[in-house]
mmCIF file as gemmi writes it, N, C-alpha and C atoms, coordinates in Angstrom:
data_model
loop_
_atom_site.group_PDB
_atom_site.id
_atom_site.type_symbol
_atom_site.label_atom_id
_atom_site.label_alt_id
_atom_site.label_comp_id
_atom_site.label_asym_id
_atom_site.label_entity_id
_atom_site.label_seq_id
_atom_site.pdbx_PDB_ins_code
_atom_site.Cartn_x
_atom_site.Cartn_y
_atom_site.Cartn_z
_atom_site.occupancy
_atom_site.B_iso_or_equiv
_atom_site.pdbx_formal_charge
_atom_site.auth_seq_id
_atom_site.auth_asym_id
_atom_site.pdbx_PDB_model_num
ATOM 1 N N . UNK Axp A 1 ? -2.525 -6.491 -25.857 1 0 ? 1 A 1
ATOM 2 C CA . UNK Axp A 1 ? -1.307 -7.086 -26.352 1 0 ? 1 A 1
ATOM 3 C C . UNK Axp A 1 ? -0.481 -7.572 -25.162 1 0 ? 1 A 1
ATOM 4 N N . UNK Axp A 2 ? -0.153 -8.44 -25.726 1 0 ? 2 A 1
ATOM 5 C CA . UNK Axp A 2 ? 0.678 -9.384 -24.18 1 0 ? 2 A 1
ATOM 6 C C . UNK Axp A 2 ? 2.558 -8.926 -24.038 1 0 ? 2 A 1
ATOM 7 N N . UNK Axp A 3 ? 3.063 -8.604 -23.291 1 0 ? 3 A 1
ATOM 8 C CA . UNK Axp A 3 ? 4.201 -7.973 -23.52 1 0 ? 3 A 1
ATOM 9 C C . UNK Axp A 3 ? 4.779 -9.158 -22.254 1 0 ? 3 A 1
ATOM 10 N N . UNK Axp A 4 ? 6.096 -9.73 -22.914 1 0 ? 4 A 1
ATOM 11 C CA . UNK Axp A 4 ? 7.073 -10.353 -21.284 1 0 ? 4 A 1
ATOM 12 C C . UNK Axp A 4 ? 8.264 -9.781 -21.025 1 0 ? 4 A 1
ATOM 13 N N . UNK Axp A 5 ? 8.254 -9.882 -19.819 1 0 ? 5 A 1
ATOM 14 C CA . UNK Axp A 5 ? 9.162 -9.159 -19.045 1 0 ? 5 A 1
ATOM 15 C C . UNK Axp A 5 ? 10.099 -10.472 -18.326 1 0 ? 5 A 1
ATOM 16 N N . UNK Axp A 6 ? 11.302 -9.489 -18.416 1 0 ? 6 A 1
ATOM 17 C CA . UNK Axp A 6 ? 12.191 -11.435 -17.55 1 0 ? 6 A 1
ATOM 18 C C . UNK Axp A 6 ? 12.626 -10.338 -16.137 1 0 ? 6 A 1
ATOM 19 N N . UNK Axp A 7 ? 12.455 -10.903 -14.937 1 0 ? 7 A 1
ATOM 20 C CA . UNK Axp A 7 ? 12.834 -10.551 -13.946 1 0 ? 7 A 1
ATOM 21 C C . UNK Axp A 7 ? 14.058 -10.985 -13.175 1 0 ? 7 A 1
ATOM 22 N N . UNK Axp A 8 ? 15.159 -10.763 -12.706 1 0 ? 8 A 1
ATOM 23 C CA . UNK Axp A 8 ? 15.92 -11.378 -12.031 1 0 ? 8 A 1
ATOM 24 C C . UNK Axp A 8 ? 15.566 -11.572 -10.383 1 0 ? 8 A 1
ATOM 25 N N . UNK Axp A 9 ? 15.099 -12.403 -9.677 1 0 ? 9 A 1
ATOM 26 C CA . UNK Axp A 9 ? 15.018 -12.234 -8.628 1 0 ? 9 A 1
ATOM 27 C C . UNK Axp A 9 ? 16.046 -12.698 -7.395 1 0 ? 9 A 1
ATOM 28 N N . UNK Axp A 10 ? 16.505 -12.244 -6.156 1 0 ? 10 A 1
ATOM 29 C CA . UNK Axp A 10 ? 17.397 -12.481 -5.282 1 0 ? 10 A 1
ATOM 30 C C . UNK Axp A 10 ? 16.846 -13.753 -4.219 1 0 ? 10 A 1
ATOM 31 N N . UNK Axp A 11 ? 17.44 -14.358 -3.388 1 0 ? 11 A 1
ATOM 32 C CA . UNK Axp A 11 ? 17.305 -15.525 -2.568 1 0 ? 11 A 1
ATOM 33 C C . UNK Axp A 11 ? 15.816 -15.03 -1.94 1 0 ? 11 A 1
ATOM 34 N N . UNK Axp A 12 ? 15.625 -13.953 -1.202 1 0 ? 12 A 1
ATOM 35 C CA . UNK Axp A 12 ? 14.747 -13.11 -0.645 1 0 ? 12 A 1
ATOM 36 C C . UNK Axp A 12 ? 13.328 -13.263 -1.134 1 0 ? 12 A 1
ATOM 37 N N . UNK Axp A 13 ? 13.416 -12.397 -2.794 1 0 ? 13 A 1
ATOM 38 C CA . UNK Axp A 13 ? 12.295 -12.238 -3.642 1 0 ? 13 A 1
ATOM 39 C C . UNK Axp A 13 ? 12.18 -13.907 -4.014 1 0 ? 13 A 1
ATOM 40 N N . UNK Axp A 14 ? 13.068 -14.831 -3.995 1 0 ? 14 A 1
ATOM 41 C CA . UNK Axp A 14 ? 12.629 -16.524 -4.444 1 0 ? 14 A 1
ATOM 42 C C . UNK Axp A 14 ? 11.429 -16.69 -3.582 1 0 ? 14 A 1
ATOM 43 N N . UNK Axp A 15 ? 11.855 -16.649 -2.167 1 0 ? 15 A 1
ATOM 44 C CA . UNK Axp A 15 ? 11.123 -16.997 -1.184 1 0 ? 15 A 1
ATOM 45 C C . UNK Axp A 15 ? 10.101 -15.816 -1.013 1 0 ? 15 A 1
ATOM 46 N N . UNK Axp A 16 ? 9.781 -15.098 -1.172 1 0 ? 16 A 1
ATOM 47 C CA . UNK Axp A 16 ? 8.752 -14.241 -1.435 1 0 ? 16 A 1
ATOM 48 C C . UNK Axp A 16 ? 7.504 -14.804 -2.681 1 0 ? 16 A 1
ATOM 49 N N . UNK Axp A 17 ? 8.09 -15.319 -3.542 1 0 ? 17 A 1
ATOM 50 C CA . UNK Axp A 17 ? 7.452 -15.621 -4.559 1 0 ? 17 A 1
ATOM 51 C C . UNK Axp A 17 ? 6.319 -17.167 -4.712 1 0 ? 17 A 1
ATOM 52 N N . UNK Axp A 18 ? 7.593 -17.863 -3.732 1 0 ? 18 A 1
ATOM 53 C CA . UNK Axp A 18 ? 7.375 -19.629 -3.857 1 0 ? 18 A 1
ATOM 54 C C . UNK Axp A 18 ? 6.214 -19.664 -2.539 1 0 ? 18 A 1
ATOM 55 N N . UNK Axp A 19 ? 6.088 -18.334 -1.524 1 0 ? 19 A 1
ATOM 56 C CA . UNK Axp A 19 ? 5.279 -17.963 -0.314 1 0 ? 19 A 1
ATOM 57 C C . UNK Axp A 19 ? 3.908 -17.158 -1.701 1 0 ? 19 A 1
ATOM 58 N N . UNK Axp A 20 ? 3.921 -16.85 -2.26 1 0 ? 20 A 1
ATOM 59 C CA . UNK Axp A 20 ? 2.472 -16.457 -2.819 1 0 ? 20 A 1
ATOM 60 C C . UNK Axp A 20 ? 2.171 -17.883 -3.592 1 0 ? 20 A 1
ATOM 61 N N . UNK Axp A 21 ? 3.387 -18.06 -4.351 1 0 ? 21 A 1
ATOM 62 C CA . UNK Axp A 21 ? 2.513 -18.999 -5.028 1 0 ? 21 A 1
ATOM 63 C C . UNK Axp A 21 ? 1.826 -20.29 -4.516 1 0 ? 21 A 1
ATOM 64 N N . UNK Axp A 22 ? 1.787 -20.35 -3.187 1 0 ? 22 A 1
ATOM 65 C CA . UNK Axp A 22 ? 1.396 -21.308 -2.308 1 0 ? 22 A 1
ATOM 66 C C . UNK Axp A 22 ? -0.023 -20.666 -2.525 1 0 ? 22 A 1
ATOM 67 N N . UNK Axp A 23 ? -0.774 -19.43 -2.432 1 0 ? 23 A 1
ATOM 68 C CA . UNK Axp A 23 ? -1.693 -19.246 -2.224 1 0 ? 23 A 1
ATOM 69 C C . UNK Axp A 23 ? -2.375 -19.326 -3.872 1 0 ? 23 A 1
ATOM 70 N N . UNK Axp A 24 ? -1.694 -18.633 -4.669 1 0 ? 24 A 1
ATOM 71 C CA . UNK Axp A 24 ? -2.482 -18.141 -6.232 1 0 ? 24 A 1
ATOM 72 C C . UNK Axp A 24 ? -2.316 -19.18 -7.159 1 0 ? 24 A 1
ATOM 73 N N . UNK Axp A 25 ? -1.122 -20.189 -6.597 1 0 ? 25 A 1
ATOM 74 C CA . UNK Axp A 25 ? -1.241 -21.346 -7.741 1 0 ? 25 A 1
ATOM 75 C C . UNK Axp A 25 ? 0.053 -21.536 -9.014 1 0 ? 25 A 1
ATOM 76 N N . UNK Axp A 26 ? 0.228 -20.626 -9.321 1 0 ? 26 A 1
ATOM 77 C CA . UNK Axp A 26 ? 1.517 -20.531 -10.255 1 0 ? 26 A 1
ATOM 78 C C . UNK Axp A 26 ? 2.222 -19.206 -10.122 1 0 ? 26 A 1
ATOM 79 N N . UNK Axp A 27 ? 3.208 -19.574 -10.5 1 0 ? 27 A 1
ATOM 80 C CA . UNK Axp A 27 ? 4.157 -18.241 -10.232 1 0 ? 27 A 1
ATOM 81 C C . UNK Axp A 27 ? 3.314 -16.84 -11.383 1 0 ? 27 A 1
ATOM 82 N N . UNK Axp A 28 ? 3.055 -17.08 -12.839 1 0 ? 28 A 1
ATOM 83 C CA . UNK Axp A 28 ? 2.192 -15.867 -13.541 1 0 ? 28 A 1
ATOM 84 C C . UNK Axp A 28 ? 1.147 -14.912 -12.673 1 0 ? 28 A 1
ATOM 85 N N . UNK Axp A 29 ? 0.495 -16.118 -12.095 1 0 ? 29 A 1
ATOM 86 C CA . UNK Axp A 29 ? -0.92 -15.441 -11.013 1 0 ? 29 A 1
ATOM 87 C C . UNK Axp A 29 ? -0.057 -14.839 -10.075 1 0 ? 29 A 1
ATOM 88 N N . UNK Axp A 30 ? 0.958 -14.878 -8.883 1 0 ? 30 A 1
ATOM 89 C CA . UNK Axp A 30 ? 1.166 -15.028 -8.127 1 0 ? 30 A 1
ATOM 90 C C . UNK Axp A 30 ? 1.923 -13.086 -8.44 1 0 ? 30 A 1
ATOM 91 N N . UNK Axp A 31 ? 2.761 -13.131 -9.493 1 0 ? 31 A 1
ATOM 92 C CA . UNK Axp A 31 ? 3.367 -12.04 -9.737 1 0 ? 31 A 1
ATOM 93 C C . UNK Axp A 31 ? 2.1 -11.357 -9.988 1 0 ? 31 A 1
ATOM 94 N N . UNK Axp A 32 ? 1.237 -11.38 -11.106 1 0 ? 32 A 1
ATOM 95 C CA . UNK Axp A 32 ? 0.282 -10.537 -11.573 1 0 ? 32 A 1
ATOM 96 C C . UNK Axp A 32 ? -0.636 -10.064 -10.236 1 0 ? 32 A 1
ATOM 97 N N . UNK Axp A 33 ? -1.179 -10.899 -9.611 1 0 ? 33 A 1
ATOM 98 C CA . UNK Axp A 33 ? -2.153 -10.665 -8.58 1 0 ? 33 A 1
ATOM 99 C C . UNK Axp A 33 ? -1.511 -9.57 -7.676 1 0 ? 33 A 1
ATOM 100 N N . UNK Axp A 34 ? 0.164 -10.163 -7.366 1 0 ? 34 A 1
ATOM 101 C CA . UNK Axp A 34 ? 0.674 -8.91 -6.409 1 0 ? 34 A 1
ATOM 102 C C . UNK Axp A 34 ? 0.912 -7.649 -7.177 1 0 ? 34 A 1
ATOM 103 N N . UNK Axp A 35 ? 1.362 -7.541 -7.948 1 0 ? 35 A 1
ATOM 104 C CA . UNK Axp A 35 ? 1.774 -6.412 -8.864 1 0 ? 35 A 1
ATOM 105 C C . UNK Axp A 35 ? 0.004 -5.339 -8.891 1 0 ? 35 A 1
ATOM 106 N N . UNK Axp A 36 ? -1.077 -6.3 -9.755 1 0 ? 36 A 1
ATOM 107 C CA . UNK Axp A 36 ? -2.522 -5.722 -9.111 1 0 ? 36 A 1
ATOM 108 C C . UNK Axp A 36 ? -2.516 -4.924 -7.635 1 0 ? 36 A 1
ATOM 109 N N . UNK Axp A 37 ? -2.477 -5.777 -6.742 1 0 ? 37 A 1
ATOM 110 C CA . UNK Axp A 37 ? -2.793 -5.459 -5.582 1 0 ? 37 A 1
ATOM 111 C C . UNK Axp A 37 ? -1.703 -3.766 -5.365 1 0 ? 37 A 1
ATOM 112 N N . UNK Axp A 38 ? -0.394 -4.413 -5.828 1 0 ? 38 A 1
ATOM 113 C CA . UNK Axp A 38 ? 0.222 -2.676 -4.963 1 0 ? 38 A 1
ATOM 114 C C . UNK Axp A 38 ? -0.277 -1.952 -5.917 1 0 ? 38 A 1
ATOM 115 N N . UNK Axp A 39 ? -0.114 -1.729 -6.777 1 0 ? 39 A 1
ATOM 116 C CA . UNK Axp A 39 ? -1.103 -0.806 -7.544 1 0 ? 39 A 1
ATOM 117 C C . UNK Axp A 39 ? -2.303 -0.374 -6.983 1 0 ? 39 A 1
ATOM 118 N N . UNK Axp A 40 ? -3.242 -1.036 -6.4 1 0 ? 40 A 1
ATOM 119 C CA . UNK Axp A 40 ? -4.419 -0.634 -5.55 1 0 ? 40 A 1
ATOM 120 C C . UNK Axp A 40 ? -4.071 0.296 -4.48 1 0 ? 40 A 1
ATOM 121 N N . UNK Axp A 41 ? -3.094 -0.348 -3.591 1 0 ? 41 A 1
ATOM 122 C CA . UNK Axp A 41 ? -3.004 0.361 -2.637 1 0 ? 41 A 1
ATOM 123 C C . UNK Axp A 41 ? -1.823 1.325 -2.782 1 0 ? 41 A 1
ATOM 124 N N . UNK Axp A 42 ? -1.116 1.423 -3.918 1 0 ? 42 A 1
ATOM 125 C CA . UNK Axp A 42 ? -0.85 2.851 -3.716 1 0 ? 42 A 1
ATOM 126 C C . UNK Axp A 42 ? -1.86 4.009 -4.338 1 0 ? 42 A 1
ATOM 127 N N . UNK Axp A 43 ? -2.619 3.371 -5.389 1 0 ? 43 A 1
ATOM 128 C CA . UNK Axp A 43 ? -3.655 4.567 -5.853 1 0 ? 43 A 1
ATOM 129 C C . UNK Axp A 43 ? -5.074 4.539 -4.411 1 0 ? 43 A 1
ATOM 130 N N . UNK Axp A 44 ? -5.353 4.086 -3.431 1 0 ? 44 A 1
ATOM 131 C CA . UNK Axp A 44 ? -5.787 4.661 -2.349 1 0 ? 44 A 1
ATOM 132 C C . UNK Axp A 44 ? -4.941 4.884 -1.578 1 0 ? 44 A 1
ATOM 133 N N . UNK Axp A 45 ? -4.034 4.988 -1.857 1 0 ? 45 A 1
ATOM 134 C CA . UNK Axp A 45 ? -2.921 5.689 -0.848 1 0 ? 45 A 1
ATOM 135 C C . UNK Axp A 45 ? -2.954 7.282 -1.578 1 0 ? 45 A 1
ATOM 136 N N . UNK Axp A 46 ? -2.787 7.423 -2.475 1 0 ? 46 A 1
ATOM 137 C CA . UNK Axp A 46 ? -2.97 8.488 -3.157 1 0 ? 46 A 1
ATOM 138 C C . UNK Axp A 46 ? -3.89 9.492 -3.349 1 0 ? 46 A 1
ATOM 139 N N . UNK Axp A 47 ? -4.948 8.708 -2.978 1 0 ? 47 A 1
ATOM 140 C CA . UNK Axp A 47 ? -6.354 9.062 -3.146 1 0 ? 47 A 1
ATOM 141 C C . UNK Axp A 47 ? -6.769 9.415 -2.046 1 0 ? 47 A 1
ATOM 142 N N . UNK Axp A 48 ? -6.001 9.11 -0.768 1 0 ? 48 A 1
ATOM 143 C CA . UNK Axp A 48 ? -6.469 9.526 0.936 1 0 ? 48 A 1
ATOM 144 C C . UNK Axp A 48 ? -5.463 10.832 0.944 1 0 ? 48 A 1
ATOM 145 N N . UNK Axp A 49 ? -4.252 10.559 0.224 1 0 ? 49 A 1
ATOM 146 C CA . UNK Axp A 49 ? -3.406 11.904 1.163 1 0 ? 49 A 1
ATOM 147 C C . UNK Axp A 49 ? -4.06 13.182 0.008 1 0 ? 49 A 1
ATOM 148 N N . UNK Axp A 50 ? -4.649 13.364 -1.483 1 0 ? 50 A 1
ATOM 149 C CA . UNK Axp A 50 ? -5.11 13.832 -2.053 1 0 ? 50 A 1
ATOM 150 C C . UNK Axp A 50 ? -6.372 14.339 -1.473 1 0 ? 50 A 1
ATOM 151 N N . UNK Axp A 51 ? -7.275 13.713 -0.869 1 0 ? 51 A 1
ATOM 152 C CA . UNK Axp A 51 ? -8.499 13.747 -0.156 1 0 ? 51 A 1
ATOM 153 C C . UNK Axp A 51 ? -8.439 14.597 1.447 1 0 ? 51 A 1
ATOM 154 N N . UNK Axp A 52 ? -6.75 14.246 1.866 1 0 ? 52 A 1
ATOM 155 C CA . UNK Axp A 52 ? -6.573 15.217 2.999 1 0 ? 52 A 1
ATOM 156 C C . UNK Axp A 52 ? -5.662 16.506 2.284 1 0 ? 52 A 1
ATOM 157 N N . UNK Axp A 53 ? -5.094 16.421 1.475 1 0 ? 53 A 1
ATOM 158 C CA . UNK Axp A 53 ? -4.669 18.115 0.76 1 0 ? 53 A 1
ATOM 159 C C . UNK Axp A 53 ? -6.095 18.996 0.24 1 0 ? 53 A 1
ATOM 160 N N . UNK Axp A 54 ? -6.876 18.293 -0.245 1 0 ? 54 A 1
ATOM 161 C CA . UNK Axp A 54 ? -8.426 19.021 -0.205 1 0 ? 54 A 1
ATOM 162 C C . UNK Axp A 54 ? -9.111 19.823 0.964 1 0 ? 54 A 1
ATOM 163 N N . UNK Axp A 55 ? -8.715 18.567 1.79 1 0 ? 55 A 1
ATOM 164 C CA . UNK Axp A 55 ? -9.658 19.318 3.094 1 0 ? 55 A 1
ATOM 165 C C . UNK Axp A 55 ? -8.826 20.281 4.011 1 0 ? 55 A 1
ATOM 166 N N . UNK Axp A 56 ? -7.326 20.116 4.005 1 0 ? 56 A 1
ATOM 167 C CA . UNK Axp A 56 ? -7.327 21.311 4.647 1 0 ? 56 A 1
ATOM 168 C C . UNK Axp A 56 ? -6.634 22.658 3.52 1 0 ? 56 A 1
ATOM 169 N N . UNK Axp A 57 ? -6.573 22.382 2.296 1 0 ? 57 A 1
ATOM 170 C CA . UNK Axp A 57 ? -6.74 23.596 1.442 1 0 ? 57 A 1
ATOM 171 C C . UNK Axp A 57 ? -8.058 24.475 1.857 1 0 ? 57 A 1
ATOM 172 N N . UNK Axp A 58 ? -9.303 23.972 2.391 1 0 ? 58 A 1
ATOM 173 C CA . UNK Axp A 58 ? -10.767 24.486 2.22 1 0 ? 58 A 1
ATOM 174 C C . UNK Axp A 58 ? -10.417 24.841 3.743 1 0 ? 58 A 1
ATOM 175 N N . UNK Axp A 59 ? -10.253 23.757 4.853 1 0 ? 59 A 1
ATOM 176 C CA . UNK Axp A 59 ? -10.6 24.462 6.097 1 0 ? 59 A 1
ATOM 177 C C . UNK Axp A 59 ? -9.016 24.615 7.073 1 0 ? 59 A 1
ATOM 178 N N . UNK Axp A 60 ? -8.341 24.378 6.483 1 0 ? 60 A 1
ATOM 179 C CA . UNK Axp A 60 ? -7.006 24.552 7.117 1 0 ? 60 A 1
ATOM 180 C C . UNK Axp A 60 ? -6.515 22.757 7.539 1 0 ? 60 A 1
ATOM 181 N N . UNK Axp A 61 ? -5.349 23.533 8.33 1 0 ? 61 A 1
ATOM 182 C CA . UNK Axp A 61 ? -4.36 21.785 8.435 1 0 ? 61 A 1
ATOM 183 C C . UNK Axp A 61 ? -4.787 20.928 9.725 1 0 ? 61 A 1
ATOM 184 N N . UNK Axp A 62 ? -5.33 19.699 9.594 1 0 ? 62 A 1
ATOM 185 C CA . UNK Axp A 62 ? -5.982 19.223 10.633 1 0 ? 62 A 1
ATOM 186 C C . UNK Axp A 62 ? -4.951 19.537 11.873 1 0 ? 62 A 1
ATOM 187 N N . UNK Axp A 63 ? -5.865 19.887 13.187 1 0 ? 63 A 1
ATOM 188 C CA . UNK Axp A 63 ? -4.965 19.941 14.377 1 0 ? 63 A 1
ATOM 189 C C . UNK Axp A 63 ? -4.411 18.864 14.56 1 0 ? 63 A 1
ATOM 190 N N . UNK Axp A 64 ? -3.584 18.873 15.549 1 0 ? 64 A 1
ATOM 191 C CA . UNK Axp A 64 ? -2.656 18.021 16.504 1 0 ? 64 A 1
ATOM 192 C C . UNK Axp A 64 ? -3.502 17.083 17.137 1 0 ? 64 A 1
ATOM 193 N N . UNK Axp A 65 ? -4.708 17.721 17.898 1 0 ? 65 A 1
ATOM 194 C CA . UNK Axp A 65 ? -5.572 17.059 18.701 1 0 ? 65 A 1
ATOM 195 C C . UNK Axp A 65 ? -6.109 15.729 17.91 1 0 ? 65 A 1
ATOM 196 N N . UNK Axp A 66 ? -6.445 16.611 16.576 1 0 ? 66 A 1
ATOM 197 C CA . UNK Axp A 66 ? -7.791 15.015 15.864 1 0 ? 66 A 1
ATOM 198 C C . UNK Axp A 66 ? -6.157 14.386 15.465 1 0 ? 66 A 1
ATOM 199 N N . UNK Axp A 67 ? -4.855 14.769 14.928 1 0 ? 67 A 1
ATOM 200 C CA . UNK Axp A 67 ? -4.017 13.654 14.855 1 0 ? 67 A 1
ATOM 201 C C . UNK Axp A 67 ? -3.559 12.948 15.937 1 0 ? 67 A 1
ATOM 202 N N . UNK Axp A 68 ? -3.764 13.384 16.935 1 0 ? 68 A 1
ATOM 203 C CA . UNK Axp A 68 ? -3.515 12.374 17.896 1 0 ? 68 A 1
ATOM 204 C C . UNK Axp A 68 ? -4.754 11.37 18.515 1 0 ? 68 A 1
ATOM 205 N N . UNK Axp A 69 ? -5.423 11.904 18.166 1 0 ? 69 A 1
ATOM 206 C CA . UNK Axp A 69 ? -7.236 11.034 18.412 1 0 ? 69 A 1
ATOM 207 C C . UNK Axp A 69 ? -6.809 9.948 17.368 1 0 ? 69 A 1
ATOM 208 N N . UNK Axp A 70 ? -6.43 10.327 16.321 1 0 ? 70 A 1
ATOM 209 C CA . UNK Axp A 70 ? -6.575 9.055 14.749 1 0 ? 70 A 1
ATOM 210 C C . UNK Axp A 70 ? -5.482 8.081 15.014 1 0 ? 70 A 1
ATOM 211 N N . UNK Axp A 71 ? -4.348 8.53 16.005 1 0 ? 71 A 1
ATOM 212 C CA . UNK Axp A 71 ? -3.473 8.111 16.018 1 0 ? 71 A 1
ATOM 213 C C . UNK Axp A 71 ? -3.576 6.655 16.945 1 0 ? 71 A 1
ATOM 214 N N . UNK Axp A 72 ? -4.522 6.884 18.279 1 0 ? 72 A 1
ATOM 215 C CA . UNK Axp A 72 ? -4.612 6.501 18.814 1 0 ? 72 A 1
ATOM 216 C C . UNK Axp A 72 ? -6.077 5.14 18.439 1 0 ? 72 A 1
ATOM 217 N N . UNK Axp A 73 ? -6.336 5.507 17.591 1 0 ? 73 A 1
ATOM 218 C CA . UNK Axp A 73 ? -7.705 4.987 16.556 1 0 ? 73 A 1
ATOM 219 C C . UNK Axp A 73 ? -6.905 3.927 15.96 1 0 ? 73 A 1
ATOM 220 N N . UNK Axp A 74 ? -6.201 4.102 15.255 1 0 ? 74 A 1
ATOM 221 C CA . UNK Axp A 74 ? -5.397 3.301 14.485 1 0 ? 74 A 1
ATOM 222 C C . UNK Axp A 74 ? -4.003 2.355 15.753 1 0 ? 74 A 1
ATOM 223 N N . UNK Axp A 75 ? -3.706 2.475 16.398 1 0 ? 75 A 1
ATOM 224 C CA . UNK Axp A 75 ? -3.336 1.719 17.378 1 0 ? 75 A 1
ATOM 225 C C . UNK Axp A 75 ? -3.876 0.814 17.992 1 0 ? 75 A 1
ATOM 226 N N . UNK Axp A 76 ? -5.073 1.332 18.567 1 0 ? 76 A 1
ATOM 227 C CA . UNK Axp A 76 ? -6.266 0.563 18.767 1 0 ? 76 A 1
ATOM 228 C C . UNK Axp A 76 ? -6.394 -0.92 18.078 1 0 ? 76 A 1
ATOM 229 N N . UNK Axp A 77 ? -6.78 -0.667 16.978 1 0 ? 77 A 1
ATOM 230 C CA . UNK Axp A 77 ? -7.061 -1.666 15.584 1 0 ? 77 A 1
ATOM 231 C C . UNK Axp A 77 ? -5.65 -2.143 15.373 1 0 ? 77 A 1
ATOM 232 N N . UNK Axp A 78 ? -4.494 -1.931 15.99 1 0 ? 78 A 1
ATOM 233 C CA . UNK Axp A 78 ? -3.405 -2.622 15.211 1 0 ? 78 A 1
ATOM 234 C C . UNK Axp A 78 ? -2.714 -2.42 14.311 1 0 ? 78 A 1
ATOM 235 N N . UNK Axp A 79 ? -3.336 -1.199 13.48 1 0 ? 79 A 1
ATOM 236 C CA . UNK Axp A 79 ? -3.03 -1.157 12.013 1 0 ? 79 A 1
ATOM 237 C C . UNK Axp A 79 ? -0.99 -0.01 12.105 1 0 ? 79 A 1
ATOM 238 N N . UNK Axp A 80 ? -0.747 -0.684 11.477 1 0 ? 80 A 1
ATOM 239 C CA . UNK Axp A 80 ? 0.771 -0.119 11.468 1 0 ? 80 A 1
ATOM 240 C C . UNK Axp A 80 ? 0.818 0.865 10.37 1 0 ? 80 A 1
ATOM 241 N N . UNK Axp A 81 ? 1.289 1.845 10.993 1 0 ? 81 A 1
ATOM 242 C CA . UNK Axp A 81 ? 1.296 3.52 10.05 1 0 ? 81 A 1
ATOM 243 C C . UNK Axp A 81 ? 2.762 3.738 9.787 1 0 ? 81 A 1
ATOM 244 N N . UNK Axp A 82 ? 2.155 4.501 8.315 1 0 ? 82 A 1
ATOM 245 C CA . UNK Axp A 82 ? 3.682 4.655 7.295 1 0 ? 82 A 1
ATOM 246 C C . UNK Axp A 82 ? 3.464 6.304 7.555 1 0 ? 82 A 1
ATOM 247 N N . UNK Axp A 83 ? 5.137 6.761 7.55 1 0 ? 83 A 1
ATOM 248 C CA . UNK Axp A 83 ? 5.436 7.845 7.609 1 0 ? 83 A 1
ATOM 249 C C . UNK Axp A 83 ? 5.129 8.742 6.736 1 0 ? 83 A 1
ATOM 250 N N . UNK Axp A 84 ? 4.532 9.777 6.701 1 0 ? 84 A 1
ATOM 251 C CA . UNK Axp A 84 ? 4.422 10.554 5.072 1 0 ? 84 A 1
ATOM 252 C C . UNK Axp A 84 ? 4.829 12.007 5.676 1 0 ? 84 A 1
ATOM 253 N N . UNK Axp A 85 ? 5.474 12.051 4.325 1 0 ? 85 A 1
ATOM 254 C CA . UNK Axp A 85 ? 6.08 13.841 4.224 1 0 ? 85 A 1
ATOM 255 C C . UNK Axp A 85 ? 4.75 14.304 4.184 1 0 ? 85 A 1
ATOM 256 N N . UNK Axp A 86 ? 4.691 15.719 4.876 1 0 ? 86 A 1
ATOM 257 C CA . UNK Axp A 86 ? 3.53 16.387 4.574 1 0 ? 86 A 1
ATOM 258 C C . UNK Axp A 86 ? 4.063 17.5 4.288 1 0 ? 86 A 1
């Protein structure tokens, strides 16, 4: 069942929007595709810090050492890291 939603968006989110729809084609795709996508990545976001409450429930809380090895792993590559409560 198809349900619509009316959004108000700010000067910001315009230009956020009129910047996807350059890529997906119309503004429908453009919302839907992003809306898809964070959904993805917060359920593997969810699914990694779930996957590290597993492992150190079984073998304890990863050291300092391998977080600073991963840390430096991920610097490496560029990749920009989000803060998480642990």
């Amino acid at each position: 069942m198809a349900v619509k939603t009316t959004i108000n968006f700010d000067d910001e989110m315009q230009a956020a929007l009129a910047e996807l729809v350059e890529l997906d084609g119309t503004k429908t795709l453009a919302i839907k595709r992003s809306l898809m996508a964070q959904v993805q990545r917060r359920r593997r976001r969810q699914a990694m810090l779930d996957l590290i409450a597993d492992w150190e429930a079984k073998d304890g809380p990863i050291d300092q050492a391998h977080l600073d090895w991963a840390d430096a792993v991920l610097d490496r590559q560029g990749v920009e890291k989000e803060q998480v409560d642990r």
